[in-house]
C-alpha positions as CSV (number, residue, x, y, z in Angstrom):
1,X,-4.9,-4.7,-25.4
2,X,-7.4,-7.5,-24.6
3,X,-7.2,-7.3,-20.7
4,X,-6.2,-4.1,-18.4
5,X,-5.1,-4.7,-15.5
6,X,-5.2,-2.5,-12.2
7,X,-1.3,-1.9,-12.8
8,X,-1.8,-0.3,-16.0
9,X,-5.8,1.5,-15.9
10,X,-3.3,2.9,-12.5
11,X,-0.5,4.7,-14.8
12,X,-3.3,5.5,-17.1
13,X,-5.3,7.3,-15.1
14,X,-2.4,9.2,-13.1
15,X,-0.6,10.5,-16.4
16,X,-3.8,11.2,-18.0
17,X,-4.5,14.0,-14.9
18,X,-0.7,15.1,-15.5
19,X,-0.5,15.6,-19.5
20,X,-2.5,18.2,-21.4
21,X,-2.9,15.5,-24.2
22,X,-4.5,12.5,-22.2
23,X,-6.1,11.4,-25.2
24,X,-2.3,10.4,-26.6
25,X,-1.5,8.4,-23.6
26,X,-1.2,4.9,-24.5
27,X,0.5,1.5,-22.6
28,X,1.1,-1.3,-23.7
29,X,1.9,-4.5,-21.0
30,X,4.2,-7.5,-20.9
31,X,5.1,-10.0,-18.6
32,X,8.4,-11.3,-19.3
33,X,10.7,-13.4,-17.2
34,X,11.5,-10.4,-15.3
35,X,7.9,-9.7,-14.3
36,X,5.6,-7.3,-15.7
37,X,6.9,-4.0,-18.0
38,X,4.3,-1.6,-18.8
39,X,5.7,0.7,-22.0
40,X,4.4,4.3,-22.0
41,X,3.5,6.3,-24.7
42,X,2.7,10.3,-24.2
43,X,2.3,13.1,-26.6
44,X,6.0,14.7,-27.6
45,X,4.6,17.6,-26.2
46,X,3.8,15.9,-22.6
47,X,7.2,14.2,-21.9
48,X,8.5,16.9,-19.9
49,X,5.3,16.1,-17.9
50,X,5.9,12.6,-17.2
51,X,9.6,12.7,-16.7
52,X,9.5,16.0,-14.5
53,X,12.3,17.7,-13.2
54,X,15.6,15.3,-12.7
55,X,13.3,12.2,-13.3
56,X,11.3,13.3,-9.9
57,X,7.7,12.7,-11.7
58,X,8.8,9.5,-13.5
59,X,10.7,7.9,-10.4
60,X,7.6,8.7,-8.6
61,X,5.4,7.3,-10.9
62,X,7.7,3.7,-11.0
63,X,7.6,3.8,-7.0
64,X,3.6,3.9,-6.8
65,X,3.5,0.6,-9.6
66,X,6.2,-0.9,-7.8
67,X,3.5,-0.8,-4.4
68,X,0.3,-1.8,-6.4
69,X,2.5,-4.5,-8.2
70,X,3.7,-5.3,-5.0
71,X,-0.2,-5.9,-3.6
72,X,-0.7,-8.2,-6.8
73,X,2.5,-9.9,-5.6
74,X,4.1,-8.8,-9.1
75,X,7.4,-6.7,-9.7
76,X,6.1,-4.5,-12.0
77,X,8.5,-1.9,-14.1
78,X,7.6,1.2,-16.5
79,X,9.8,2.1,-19.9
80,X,9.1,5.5,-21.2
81,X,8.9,5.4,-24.8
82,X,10.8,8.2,-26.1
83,X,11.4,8.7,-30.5
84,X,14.2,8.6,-32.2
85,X,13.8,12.5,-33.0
86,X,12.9,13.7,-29.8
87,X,16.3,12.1,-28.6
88,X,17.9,13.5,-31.3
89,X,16.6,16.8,-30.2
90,X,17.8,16.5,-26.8
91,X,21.4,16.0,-27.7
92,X,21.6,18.1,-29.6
93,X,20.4,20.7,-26.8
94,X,23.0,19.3,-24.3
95,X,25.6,19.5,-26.9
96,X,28.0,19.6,-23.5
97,X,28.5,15.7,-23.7
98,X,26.1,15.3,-20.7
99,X,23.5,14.2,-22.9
100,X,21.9,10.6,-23.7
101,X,24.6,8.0,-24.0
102,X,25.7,6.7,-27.5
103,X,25.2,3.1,-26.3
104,X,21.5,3.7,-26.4
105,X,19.5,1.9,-28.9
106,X,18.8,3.9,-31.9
107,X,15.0,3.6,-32.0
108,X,13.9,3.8,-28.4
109,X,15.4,5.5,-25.5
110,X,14.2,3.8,-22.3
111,X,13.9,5.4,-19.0
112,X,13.4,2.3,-17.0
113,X,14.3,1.3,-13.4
114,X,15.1,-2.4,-11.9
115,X,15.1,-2.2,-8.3
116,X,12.5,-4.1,-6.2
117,X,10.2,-2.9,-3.4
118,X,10.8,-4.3,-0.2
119,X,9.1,-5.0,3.2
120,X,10.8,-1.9,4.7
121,X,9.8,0.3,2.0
122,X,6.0,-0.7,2.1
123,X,5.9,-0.1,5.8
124,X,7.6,3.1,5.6
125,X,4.6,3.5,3.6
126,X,2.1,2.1,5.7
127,X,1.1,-0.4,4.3
C-alpha cells in the first residue's frame, strides 16, 4: 500500500478501537469503475466485532465512509473479507437453511453494500 488515503487510515483507525487484535487489521484499496472499494481484513477472532449484531456495526461503519467519501466527492464501498473456513463454520452453525447462500463464491464471502449517499442523507446529518 503505497498511498493511504483519509478513507482508509478512517476504517483503520475506527476498527482498530473496536477489535481486540488491532494489530491484524489490514485494508487494502481499489478504485474501480464503480468508485472506490476498500477490502477489510480482521482477526477470525474480531469479526463478530466488526459485523456486530444483524450487521448494525458493519452497516454503520459503510454509512460513515460513504460521508467521508462523499466529502472527497468519491462513492466509496467496504467488502469484509471473510475465509473459506470461517464460512464454513457458520453454516454449519445455522444448519436451519438460513445460513450464507450457496451462490456465494467459494473463497471469499463479501458483506458489501451499493447504495449511494445522497443530499438528504448528508443533511439529515448536518453536514
Amino acid at each position: 500500500m503505497a498511498e493511504n488515503h483519509t478513507d482508509q487510515q478512517f476504517l483503520e483507525f475506527v476498527v482498530k478501537s473496536l477489535v481486540n487484535h488491532p494489530e491484524d487489521v489490514k485494508t487494502t484499496r481499489e478504485i474501480d469503475d464503480r468508485g472506490v472499494k476498500i477490502t477489510l481484513h480482521v482477526n477470525p477472532e474480531d469479526m463478530g466485532y466488526i459485523i456486530g449484531r444483524q450487521g448494525q456495526t458493519a452497516r454503520a461503519l459503510r454509512i460513515l465512509l460513504k460521508i467521508v467519501g462523499a466529502k472527497a466527492d468519491e462513492r466509496v464501498s467496504m467488502v469484509i473479507y471473510e475465509p473459506d473456513d470461517m464460512r464454513r463454520q457458520h453454516q454449519e452453525r445455522k444448519g436451519d437453511g438460513m445460513g450464507m447462500s450457496d451462490e456465494m463464491p467459494s473463497k471469499v464471502r463479501v458483506h458489501g453494500d451499493s447504495g449511494l449517499v445522497t443530499d438528504s442523507d448528508l443533511e439529515d446529518l448536518g453536514i
